[in-house]
C-alpha positions as CSV (number, residue, x, y, z in Angstrom):
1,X,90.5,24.2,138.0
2,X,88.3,25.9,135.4
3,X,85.5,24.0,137.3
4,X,86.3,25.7,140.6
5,X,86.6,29.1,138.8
6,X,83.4,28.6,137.3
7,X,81.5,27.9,140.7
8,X,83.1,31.0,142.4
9,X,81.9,33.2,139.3
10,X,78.5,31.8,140.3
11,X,78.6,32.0,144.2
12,X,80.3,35.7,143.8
13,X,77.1,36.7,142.7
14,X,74.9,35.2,145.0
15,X,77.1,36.2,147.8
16,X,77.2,40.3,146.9
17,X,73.5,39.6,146.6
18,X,73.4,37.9,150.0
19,X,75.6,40.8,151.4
20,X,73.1,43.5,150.1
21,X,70.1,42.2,152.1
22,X,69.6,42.5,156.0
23,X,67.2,40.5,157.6
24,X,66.2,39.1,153.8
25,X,65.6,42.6,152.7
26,X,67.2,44.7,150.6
27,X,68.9,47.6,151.5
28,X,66.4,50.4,149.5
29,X,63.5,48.9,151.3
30,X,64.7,49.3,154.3
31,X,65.6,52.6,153.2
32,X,62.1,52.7,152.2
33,X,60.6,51.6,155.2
34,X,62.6,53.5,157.2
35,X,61.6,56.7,155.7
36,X,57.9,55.5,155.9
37,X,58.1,55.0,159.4
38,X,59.4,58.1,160.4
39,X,57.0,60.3,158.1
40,X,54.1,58.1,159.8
41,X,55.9,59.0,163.4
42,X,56.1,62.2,162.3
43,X,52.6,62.7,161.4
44,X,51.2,61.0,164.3
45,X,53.1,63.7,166.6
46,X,51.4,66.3,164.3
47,X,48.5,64.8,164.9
48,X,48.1,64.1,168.2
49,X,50.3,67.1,170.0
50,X,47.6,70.1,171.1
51,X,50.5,72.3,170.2
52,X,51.3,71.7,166.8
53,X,47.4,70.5,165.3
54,X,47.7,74.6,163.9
55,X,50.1,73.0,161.5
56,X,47.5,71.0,159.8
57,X,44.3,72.7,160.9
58,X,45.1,76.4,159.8
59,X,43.2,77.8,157.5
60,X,43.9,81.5,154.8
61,X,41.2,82.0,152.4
62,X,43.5,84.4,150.9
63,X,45.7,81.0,150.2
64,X,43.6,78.6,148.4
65,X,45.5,76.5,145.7
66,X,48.7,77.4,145.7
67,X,50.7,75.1,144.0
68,X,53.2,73.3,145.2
69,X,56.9,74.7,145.6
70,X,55.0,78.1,147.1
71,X,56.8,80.3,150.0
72,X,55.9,78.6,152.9
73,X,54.3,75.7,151.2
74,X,56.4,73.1,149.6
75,X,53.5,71.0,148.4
76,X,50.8,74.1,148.1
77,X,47.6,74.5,149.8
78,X,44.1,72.9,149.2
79,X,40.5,74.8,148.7
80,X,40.7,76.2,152.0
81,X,44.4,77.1,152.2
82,X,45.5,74.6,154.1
83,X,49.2,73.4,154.2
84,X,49.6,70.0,152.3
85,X,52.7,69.1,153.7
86,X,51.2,68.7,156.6
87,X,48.2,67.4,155.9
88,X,49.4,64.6,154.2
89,X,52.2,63.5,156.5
90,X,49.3,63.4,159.4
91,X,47.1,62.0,156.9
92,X,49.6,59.5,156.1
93,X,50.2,58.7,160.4
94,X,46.6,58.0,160.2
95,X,46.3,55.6,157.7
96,X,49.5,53.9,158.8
97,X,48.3,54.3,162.9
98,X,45.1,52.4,161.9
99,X,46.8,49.3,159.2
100,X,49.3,48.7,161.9
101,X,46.6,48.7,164.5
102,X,44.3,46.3,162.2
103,X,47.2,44.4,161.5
104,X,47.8,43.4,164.8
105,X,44.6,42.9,166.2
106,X,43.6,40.5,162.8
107,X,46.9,38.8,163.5
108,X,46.4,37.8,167.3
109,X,42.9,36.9,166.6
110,X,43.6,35.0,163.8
111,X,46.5,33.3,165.4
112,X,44.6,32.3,168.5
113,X,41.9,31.0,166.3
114,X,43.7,29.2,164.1
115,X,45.7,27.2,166.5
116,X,42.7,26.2,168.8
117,X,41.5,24.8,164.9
118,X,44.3,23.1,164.5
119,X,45.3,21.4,167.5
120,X,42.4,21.4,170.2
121,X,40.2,18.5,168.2
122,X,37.8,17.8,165.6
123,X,34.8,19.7,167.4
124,X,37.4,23.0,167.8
125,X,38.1,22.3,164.1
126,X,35.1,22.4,163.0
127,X,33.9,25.1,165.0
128,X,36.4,27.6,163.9
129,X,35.7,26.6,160.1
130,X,32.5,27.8,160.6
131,X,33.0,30.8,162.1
132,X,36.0,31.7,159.5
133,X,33.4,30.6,156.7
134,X,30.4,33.1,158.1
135,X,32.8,35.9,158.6
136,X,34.1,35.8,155.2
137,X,30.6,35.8,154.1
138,X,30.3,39.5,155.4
139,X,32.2,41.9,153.3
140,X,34.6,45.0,154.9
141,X,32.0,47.7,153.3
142,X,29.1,45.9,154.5
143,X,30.2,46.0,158.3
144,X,31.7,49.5,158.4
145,X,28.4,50.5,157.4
146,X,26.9,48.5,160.1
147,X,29.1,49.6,163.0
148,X,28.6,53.4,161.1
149,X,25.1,52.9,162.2
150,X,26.1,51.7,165.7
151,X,29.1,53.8,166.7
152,X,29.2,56.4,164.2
153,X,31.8,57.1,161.1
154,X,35.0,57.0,162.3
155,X,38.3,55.4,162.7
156,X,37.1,53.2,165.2
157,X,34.3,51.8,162.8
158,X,37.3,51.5,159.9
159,X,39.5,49.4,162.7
160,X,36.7,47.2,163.9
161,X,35.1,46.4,160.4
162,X,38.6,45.8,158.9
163,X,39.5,43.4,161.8
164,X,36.9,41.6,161.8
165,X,37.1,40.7,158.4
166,X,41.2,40.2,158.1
167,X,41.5,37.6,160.7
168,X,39.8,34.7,158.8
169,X,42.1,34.7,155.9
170,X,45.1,34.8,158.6
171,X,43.5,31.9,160.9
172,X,43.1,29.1,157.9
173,X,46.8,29.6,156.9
174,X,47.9,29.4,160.3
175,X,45.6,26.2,160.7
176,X,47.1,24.5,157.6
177,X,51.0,24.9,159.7
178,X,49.5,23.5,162.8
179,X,47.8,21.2,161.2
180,X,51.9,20.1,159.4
181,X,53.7,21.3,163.0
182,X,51.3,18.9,165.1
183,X,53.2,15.7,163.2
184,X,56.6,16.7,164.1
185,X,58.6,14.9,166.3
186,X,59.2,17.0,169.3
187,X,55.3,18.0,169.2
188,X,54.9,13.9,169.9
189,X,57.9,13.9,172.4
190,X,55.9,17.0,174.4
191,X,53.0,15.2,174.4
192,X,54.4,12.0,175.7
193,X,55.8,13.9,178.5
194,X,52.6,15.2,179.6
195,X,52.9,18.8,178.2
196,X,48.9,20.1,177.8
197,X,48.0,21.6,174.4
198,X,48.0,25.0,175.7
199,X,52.1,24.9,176.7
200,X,53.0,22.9,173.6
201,X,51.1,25.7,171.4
202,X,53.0,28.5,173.3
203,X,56.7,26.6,173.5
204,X,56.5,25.0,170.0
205,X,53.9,26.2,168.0
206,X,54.4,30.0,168.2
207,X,58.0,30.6,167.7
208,X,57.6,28.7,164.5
209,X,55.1,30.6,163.4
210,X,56.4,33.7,163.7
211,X,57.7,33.7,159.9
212,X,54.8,33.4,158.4
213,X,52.9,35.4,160.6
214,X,55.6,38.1,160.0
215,X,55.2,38.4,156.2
216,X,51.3,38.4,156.6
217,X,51.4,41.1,159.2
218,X,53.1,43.3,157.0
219,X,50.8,42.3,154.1
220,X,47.8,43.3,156.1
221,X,49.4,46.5,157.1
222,X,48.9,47.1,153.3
223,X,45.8,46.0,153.0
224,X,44.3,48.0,155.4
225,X,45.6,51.2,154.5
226,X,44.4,50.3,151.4
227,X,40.8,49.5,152.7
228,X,41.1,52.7,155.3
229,X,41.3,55.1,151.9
230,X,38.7,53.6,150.3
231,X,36.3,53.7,153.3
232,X,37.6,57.6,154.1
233,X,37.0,58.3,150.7
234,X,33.3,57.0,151.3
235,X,33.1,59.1,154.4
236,X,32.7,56.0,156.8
237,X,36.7,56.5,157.9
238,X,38.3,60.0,159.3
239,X,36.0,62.5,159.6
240,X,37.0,66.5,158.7
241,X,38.6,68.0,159.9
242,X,40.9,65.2,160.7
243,X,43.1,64.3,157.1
244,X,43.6,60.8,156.0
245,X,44.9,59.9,152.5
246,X,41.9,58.5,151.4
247,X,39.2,61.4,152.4
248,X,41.9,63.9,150.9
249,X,41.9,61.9,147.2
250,X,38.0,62.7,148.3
251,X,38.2,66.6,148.8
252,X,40.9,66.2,145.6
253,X,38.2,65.1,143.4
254,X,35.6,67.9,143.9
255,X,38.5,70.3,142.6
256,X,39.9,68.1,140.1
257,X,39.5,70.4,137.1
258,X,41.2,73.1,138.9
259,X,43.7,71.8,141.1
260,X,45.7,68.4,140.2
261,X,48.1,68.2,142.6
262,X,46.0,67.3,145.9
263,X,44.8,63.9,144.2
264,X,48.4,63.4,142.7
265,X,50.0,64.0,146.0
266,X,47.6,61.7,148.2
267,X,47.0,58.7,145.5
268,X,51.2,58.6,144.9
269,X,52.3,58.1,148.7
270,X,49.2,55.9,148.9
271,X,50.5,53.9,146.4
272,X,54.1,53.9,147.0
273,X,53.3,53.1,150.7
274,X,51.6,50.0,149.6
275,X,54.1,48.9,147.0
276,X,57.3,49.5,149.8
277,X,54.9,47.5,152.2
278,X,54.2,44.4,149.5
279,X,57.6,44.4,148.1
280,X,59.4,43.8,151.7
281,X,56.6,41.4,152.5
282,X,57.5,39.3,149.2
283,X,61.3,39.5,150.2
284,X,60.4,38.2,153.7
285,X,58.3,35.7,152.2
286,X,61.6,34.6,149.5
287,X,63.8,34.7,152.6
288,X,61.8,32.4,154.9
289,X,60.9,30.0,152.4
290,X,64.5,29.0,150.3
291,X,62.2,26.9,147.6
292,X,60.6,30.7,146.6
293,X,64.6,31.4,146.2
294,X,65.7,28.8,144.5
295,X,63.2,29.0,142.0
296,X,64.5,33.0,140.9
């Protein structure tokens, strides 16, 4: 009896803990993310409709650094009397718009490329090492400032450059589970029935896959917002007028002795919308992979 009462103290726990994550997250992230996601919509339309860029764009000289919790400004203005509310929820769309879109282009390539590694033969193998290793040889600075010099700052240079780069890292994971997945059982069975490589990569491979390629995605999400602010703030990202977190902790700086609360305001949803993003990823992470949860 006082054996049994001891194990339901011990699952009761585990069980209101179980009950207080969806999907293997926990409730305030997805709160969190949530929020995030509809701040990034929200700047996005701000950004993008003709109609409302005066939000963003409009500027009163006779407004300059207000501070924040001013009529008509909640968050203040910057050195040309711009509204920072709205410039940092379209600057925040931006950097979200472009780690979502490098997320998703490094993750395809890097799937594609790390299956054909994997499964297509020594010669694929070995092929696809060597482009991994010569792409990680090349830096994200060093190629946005080579595709600066051939399309010209921009988000398009930030995309490409931080693409290019992400994939590898992505790929040689993905080619370590192929290389465990190929061994399994019903990979053999498929095989024996004739199946070509192509069909048993999209049937069996993929789907299981998709965990890991899940709590990556989401990592890189991170990462590149990360790597977008640091190349804005070097003025090879968003170019002004458009706002973008990193280029306004840029403009921040050459005021920092007068005005504080531009750089506080960019840097803090900068870093909070990496931390929500690398907190769900570990929970995803914990939830796919029980040992991670056993071990806490």
């Amino acid at each position: 009896m006082a054996t049994n009462l001891a194990s339901m103290a011990v699952e009761a726990p585990a069980s209101r803990r179980a009950r207080r994550r969806i999907g293997g997250v926990t409730i305030s992230a997805w709160v969190g993310v949530v929020t995030l996601a509809v701040a990034a919509i929200a700047g996005l339309i701000v950004l993008l409709v003709p109609s409302l860029r005066h939000l963003w764009t409009a500027q009163d000289l006779r407004s300059t650094f207000l501070g924040p919790l001013s009529p008509g400004h909640p968050l203040g203005t910057d050195n040309l009397g711009r509204d920072l509310l709205w410039r940092t929820l379209a600057g925040l769309g931006v950097s979200a718009g472009v780690g979502v879109g490098v997320a998703l282009l490094a993750v395809s390539l890097g799937l594609m490329v790390g299956i054909i590694g994997g499964f297509f033969g020594r010669a694929a193998d070995v092929a696809t090492n060597v482009v991994i290793d010569v792409t990680w040889a090349f830096p994200a600075i060093l190629l946005a400032v080579l595709f600066a010099g051939w399309l010209g700052p921009g988000l398009l240079t930030v995309v490409l450059a931080l693409a290019l780069t992400e994939w590898a890292g992505f790929s040689r994971i993905i080619r370590g589970e192929v290389l465990s997945l190929r061994e399994r059982d019903y990979v053999s069975a498929a095989r024996v029935l004739g199946r070509g490589r192509v069909a048993i990569s999209l049937r069996h491979f993929v789907p299981n896959l998709m965990p890991v390629t899940m709590v990556l995605a989401v990592y890189f999400v991170a990462v590149a917002i990360v790597a977008e602010a640091g190349l804005s703030f070097l003025g090879l990202g968003a170019q002004p007028p458009m706002p973008s977190l990193g280029s306004a902790l840029a403009q921040g700086r050459d005021y920092l002795t007068r005005t504080w609360w531009p750089v506080i305001l960019a840097g803090g949803v900068l870093t909070l919308t990496v931390l929500l993003l690398n907190s769900v990823s570990d929970q995803l992470r914990e939830h796919f992979d029980p040992r991670i949860g056993r071990r806490r």
